[in-house]
MARBA-25752 format. One record per residue: residue in one letter; x, y, z of N, C-alpha, C in turn. Coordinates in steps of 0.001 Angstrom, whole numbers, plus 524288, in hexadecimal, padded with zeros to 5 digits. Atoms other than C-alpha are relative to their C-alpha. Layout:
N
AXYZXYZXYZ/...
end
This chain:
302
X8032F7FC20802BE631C5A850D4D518801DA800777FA59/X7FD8A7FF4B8052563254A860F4C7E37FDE1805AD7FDDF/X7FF117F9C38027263476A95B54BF0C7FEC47FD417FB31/X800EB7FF1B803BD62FA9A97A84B2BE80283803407FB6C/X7FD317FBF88020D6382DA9E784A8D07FE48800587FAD6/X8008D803B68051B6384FAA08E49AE8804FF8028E7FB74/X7FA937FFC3802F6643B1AA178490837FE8C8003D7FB6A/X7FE11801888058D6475BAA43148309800E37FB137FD45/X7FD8480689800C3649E8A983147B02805267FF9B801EE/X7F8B3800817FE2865947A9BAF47B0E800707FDB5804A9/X7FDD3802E37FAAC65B6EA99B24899C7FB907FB3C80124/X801BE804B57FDAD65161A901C48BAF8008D7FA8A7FDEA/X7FBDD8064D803A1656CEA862748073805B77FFC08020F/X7FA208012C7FD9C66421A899D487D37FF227FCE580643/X80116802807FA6965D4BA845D495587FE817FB4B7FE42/X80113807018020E65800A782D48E72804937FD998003C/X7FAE6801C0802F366570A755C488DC8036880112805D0/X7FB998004A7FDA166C63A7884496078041E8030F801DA/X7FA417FC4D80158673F7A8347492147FFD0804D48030C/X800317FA627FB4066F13A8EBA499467FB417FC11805BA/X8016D8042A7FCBF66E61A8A804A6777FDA38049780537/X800A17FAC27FFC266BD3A98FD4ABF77FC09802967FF07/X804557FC98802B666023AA0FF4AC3B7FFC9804F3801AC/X7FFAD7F9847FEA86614FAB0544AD1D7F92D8027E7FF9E/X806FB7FE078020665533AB6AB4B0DC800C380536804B5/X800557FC8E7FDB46508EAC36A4B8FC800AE7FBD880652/X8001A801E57FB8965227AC0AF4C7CB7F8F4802D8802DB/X804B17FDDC7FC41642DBAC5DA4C97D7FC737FC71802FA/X803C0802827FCDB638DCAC0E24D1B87FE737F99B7FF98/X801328058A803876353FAB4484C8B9804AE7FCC7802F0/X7FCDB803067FF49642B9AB1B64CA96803367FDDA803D5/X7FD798000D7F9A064562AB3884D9F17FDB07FB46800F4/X802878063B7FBB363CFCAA6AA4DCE6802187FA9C7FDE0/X7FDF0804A2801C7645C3A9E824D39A804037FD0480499/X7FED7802027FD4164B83A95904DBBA8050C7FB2A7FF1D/X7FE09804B280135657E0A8B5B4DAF87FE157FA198020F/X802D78048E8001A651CEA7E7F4D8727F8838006B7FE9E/X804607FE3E8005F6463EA838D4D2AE800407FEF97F819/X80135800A3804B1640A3A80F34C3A07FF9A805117FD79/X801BC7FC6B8047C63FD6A896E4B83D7FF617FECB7FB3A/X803108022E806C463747A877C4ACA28005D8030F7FD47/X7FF3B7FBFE803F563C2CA8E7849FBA7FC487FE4F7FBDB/X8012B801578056463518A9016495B9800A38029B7F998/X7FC7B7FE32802B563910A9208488147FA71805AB7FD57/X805797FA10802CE630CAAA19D482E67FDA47FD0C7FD4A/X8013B800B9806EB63174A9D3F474A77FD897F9D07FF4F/X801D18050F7FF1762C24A8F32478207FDAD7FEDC80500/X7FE918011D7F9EF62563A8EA8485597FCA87FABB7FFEB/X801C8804E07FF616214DA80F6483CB806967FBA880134/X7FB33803187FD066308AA7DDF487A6801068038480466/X7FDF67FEA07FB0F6343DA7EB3493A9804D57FD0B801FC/X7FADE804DF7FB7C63FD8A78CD49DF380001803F780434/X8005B7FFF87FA7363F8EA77F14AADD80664800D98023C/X7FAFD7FF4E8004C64C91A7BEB4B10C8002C7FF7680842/X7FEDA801747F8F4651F0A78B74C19F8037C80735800CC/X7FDCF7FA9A801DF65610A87D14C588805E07FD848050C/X7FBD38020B7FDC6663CDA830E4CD498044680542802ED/X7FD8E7FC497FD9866ACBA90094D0A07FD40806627FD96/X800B07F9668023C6673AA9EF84CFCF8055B804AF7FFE6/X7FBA57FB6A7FE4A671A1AA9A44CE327FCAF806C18007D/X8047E7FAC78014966A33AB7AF4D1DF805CF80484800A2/X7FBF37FC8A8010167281AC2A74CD917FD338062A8021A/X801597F9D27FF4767084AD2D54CE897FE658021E7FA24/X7FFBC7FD12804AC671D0AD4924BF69801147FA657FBEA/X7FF4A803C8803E16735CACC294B39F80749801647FE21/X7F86F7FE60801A96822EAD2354B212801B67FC1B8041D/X7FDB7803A77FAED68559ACB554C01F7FEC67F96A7FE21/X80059802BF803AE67F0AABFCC4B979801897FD1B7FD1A/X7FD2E801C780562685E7ABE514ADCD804E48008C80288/X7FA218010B7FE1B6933DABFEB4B5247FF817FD7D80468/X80045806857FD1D68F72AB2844BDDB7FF167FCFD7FCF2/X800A6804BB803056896BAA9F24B5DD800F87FF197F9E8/X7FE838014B8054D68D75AA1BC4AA827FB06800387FB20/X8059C7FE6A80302684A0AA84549E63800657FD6B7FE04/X801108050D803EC687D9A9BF0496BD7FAD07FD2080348/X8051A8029B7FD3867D50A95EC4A0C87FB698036B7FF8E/X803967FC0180002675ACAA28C49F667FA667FF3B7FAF1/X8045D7FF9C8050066F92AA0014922E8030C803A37FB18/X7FF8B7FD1C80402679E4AA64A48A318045F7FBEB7FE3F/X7FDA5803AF8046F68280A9EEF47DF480569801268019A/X7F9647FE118011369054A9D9B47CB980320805147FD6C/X7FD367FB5D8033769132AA78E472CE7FC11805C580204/X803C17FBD47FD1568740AB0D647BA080453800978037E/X7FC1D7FF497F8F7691E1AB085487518018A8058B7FEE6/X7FD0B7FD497FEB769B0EABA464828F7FAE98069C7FFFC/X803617FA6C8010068E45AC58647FBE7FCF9800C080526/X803AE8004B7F9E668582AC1A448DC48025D804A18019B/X7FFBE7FAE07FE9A682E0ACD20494097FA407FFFE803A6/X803B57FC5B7FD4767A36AD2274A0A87FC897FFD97FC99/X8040C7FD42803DD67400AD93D497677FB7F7FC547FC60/X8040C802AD8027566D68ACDCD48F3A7FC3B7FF6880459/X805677FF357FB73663B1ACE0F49BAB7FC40802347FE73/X803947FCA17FFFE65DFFADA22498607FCE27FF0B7FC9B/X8042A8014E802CD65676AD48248E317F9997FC208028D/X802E68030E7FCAF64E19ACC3A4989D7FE188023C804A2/X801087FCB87FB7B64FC2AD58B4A34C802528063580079/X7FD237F8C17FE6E65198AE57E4A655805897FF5D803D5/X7FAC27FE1A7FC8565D13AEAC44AD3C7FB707FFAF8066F/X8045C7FE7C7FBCC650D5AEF3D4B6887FF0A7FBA1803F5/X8026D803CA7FDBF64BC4AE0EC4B939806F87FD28801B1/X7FA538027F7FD48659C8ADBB94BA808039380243804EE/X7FD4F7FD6C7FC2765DB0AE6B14C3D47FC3D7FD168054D/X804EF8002F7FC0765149AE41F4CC56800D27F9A5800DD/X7FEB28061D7FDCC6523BAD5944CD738051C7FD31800A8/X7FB10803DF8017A65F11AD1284C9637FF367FC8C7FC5D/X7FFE3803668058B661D9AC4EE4C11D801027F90E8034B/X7FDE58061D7FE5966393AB6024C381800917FAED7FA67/X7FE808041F80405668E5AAADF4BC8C7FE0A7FA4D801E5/X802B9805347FEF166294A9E584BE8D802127FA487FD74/X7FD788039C8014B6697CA92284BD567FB427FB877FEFB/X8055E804A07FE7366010A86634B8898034B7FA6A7FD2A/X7FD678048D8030766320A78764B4E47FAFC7FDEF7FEAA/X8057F803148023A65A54A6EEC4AAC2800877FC69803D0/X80117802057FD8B654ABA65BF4B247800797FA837FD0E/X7FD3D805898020F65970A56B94B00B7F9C67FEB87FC18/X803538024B802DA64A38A545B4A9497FE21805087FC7E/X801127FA2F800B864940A63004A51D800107FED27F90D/X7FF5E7FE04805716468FA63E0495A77FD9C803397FEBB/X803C47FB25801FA6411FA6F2448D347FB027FCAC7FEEE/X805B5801A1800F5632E3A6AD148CAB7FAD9804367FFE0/X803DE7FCB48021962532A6F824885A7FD2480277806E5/X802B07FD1E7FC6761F30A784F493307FA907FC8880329/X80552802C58002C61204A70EF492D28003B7FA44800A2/X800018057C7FF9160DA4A63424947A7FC07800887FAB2/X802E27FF1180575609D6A6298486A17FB4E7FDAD7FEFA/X804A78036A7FD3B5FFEBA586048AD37FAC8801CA7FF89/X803487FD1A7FDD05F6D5A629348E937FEA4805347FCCF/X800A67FE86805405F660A6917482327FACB7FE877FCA1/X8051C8016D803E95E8BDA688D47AF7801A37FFFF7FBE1/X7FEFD7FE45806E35E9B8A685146BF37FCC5801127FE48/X804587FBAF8036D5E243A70D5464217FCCB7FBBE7FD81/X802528036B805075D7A9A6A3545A787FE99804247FD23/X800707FC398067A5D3F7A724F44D397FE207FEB97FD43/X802B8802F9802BC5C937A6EAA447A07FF91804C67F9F7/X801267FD108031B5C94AA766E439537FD677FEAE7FB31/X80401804F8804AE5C160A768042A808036B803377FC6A/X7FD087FCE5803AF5C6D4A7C6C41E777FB36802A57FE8F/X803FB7FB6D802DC5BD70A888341AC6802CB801157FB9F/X7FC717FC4E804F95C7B2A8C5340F207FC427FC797FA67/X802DF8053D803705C180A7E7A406E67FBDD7FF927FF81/X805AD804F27FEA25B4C1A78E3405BE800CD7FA04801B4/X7FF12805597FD6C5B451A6B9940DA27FC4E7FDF67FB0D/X8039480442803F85B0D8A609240403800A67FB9880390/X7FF38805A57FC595B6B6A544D40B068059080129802DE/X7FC5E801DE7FEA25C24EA4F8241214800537FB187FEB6/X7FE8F803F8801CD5CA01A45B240CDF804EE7FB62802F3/X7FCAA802F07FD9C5D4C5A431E415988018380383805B8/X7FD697FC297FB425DC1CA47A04227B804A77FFE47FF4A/X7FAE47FE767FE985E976A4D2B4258B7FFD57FED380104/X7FE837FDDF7FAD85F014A4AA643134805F68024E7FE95/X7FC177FA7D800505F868A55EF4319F803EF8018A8042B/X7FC467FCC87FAA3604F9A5AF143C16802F08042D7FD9E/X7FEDB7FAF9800DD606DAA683B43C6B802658040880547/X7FD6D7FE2E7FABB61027A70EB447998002A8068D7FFB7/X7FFC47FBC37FE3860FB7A7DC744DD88082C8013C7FFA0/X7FAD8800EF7FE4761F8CA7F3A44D38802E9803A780251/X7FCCE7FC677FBA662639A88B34568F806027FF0A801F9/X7FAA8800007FCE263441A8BB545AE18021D8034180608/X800A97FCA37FCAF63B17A91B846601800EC80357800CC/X800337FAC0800C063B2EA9E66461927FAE2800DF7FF98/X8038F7FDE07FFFE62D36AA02A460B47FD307FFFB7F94B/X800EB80048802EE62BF6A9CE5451F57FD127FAB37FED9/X804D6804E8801BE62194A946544B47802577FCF87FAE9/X8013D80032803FA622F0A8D7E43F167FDD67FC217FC63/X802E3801D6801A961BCAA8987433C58017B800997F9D4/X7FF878014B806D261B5AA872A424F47FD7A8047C7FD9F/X801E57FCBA8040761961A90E1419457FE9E7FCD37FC81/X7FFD9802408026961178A8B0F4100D7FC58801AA7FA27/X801127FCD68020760E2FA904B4033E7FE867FB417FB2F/X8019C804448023A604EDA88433FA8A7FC98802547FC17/X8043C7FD81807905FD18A8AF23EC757FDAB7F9AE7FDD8/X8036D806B0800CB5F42DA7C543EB737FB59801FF7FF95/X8065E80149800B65E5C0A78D13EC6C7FE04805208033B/X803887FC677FBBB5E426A81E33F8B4801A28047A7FE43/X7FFEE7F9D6801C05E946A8DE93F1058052C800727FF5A/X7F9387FF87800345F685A95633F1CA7FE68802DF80525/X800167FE417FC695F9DFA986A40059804817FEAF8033B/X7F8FC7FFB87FCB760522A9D19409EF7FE4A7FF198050C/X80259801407FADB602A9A94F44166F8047F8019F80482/X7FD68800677F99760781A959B425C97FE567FA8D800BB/X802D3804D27FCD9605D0A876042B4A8047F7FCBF8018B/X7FC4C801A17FAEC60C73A7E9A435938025B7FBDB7FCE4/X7FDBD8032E80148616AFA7433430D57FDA27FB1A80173/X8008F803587FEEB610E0A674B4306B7FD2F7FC3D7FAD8/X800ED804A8804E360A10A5D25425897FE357FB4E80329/X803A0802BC7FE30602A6A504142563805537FC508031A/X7FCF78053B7FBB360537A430B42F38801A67FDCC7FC69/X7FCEF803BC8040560E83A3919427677FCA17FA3380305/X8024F8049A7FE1460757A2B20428F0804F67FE84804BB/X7FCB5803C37FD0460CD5A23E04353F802EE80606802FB/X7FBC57FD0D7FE57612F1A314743A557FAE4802E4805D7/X802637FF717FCCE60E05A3647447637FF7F8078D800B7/X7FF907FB5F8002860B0FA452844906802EF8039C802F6/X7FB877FD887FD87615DBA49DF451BB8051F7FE867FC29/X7FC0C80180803A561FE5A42FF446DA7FEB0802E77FBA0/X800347FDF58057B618A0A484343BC680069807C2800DD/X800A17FD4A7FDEE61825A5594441F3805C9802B77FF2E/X7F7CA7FE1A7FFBA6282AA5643443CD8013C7FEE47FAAF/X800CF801AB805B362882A5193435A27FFEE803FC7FD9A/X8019B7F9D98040F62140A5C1D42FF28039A804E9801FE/X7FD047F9A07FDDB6289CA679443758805747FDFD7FDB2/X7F9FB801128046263641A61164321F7FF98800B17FA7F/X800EA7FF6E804C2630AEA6028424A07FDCB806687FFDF/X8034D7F8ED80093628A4A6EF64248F8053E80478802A8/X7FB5F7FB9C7FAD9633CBA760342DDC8045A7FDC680040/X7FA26800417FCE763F18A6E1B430798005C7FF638047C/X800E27FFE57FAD863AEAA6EA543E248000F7FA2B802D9/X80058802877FC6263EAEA6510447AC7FCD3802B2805D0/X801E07FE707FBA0634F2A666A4538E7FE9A7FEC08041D/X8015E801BC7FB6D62F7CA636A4600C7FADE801E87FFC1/X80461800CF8006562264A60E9460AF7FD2B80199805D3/X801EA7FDE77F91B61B81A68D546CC27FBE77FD5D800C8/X80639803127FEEC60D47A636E46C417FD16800FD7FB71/X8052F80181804F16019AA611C463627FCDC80461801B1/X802E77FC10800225FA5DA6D7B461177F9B18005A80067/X8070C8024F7FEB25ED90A67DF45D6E8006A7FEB47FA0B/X8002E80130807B75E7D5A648344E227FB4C803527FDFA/X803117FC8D802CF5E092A6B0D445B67FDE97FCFE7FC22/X8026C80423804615D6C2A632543BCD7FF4B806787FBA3/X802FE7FC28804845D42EA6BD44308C800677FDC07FB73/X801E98028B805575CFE1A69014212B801FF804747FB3B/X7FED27FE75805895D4B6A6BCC414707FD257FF8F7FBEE/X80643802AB8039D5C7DCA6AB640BFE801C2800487FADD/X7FF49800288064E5CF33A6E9C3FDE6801B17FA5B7FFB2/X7FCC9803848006A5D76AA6172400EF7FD0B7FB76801BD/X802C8804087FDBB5CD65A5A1A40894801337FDBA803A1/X7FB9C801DE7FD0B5D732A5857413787FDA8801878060F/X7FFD77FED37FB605D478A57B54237B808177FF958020D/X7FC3B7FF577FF785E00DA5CD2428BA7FFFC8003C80812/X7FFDC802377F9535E3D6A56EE43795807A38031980246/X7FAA07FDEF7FEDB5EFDDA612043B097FFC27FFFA8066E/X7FD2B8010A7F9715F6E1A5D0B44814805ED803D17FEA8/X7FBAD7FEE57FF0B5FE7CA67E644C83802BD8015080579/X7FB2C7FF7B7FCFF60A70A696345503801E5804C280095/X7FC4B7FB837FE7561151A717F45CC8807747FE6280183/X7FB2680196802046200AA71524594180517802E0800B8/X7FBBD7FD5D7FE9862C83A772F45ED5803FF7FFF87FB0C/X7FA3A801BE8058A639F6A7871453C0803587FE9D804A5/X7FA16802497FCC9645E8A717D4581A80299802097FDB8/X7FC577FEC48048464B92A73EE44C7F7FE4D7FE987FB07/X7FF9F7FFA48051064D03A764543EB5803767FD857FAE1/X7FC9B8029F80479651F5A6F39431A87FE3D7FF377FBEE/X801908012B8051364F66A6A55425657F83E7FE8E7FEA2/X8057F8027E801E1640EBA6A2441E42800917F9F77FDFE/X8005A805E78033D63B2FA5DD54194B7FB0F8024F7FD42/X8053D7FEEA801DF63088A6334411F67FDD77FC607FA1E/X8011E8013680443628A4A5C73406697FEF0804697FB9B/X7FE787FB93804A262855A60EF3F8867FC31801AD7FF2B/X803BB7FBB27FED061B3BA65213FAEC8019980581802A8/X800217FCFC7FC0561C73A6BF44062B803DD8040F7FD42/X7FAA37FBE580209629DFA732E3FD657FD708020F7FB39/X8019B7FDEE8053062396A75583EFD87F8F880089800E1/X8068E800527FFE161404A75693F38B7FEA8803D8802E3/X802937FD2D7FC4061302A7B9A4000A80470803C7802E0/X7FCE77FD7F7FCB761FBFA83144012D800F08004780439/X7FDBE7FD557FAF9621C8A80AE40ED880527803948016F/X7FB707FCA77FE4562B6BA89DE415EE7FE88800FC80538/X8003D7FF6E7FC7062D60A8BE6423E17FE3F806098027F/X8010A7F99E7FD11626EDA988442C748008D7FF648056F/X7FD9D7FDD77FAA162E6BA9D164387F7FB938038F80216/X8035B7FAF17FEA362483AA64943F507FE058006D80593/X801F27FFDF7FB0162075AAAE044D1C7F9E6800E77FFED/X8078C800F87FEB1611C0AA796451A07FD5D804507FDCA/X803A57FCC58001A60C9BAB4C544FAF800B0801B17F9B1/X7FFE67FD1B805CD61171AB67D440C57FEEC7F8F97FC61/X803088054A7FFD260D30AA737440307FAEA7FFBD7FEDF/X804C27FE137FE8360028AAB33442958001E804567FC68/X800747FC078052B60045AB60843855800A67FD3A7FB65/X7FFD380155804F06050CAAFCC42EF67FCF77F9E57FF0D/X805278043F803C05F8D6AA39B42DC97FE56802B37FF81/X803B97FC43800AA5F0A1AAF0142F468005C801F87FB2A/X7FDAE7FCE6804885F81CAB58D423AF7FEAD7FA2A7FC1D/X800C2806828048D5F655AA6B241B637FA927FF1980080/X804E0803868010D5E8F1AA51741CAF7FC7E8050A7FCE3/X803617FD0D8055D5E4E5AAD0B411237FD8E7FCA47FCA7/X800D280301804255E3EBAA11E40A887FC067FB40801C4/X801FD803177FC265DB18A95E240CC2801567FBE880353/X7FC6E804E27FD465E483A8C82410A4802C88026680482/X7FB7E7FF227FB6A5EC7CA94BE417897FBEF803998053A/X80455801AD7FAD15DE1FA9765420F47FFA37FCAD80125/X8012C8054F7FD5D5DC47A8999421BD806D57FE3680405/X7FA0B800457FE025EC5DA8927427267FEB280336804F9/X7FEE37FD897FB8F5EACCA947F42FBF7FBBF7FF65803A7/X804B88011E7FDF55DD22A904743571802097FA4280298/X7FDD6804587FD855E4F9A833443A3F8048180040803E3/X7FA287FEFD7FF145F1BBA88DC43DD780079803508034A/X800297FC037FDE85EE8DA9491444587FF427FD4B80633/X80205802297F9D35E64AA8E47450BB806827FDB28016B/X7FAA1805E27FE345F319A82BD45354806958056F8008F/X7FBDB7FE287FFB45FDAFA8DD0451547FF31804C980444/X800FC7FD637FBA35F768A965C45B277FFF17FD898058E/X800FB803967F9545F510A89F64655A806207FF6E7FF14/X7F89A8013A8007D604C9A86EE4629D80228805A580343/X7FD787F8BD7FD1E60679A9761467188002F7FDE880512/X7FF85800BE7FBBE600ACA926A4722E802A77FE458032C/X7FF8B8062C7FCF060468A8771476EF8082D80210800BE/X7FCCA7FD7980013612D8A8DB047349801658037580577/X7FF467FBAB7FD1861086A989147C587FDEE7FE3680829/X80240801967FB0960AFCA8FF9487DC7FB478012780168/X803937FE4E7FD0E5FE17A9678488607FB727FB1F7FF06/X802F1804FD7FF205F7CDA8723485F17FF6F7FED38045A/X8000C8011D7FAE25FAF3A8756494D47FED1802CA803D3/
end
């Protein structure tokens, strides 16, 4: 039988890694039918497109989380070296009452990774539609088109629940205007769009990432420039952070600068940029793809 759980990043990057081998939870109802030799699927809050599968191998069921903590080793528990000497009962009560802990008790759940067990995406990504976006530029008058983009552009998310994206603050042909829009730029000849993709987020962010799935594309037109614009975007986890590569455009033209921000002040602030006409034609592209990314984020694609 396999349980369903779900975790903080902290302990559940410490169950990837090995390190907490221990799972403290209420002893209620859910948790009376766990069973030794039985599965449990975590998944991570702040990301639930990772998951790991875990073998449950021993239970310890206690009276109290004090009885608890004076059996088992809290280095397996989920707490640090330099957490040992402060552990305390008491960090419970943030998860559970005195009330619910009197009434059920407590158990510790021993699990081991499983020899093929890695953190992986929830979904069979497979089975994933991608958006299409068909758009026109109302800000212009259409005269012609002269050429096409092809464009890669990423949704970028961490696992705290933060998004981010480029500040970009521009005074040219299309006016003077303070944009919101997703890290990305055109295809390099010969370069394939999952390469050019990781490219641009190192150069715009610094961001090394992991590439979750293809969101969908969006065609839209630039009529002052004469430009069809073919943006393929991505959905994009951080690994980590380091050095820009940015061009001397992108530094003296278009000021980029990086924006940290959670979805819902994400979403305010294109709303807040499209005073201008560029920065409607931005948030009229950006908006739909950063709302299907919420989704798809939050699992409700399934």
């Amino acid at each position: 039988m396999t349980h369903t759980m779900r975790l903080m990043p902290s302990p559940f990057n410490m169950i990837c890694k090995g390190i907490k081998t221990i799972e403290l939870r209420l002893y209620d109802s859910k948790r009376q039918k766990i069973q030794i030799g039985d599965n449990i699927l975590f998944t991570n809050i702040s990301n639930p497109l990772e998951t790991i599968e875990v073998k449950v191998v021993d239970l310890y069921i206690f009276d109290s989380f004090k009885a608890l903590y004076e059996e088992l080793p809290l280095s397996e528990c989920g707490y640090t070296e330099k957490d040992l000497n402060t552990a305390s009962p008491d960090d419970m009560d943030k998860y559970y009452t005195k009330e619910e802990q009197e009434k059920y008790g407590v158990i510790g759940i021993r699990i081991s990774l499983q020899p093929s067990t890695n953190k992986k995406v929830i979904k069979n990504m497979k089975n994933l539609v991608e958006i299409k976006i068909e758009l026109q530029d109302s800000e212009w008058d259409f005269e012609y088109t002269d050429h096409d983009r092809q464009i890669v552009r990423a949704i970028v998310f961490d696992d705290c629940g933060y998004y981010y994206f480029v500040r970009v603050v521009r005074d040219d042909d299309f006016g003077k205007a303070v944009l919101i829009e997703t890290a990305g730029g055109g295809v390099e000849d010969g370069e394939n769009l999952i390469s050019a993709v990781k490219r641009e987020l190192k150069e715009e962010l610094g961001a090394e990432v992991e590439v979750i799935c293809k969101i969908g594309v969006v065609n839209d037109y630039y009529n002052l420039i004469h430009r069809h614009n073919i943006n393929n975007y991505y959905l994009c986890r951080v690994k980590s952070f380091g050095s820009k590569n940015m061009t001397q455009d992108e530094i003296e033209c278009f000021h980029l600068s990086t924006l940290k921000m959670n979805y819902e002040n994400a979403v305010r602030e294109y709303e807040k940029c499209s005073d201008t006409k560029l920065g409607r034609l931005v948030a009229n592209r950006e908006l739909p793809i950063l709302k299907q990314a919420k989704k798809i984020i939050d699992g409700s694609q399934y």
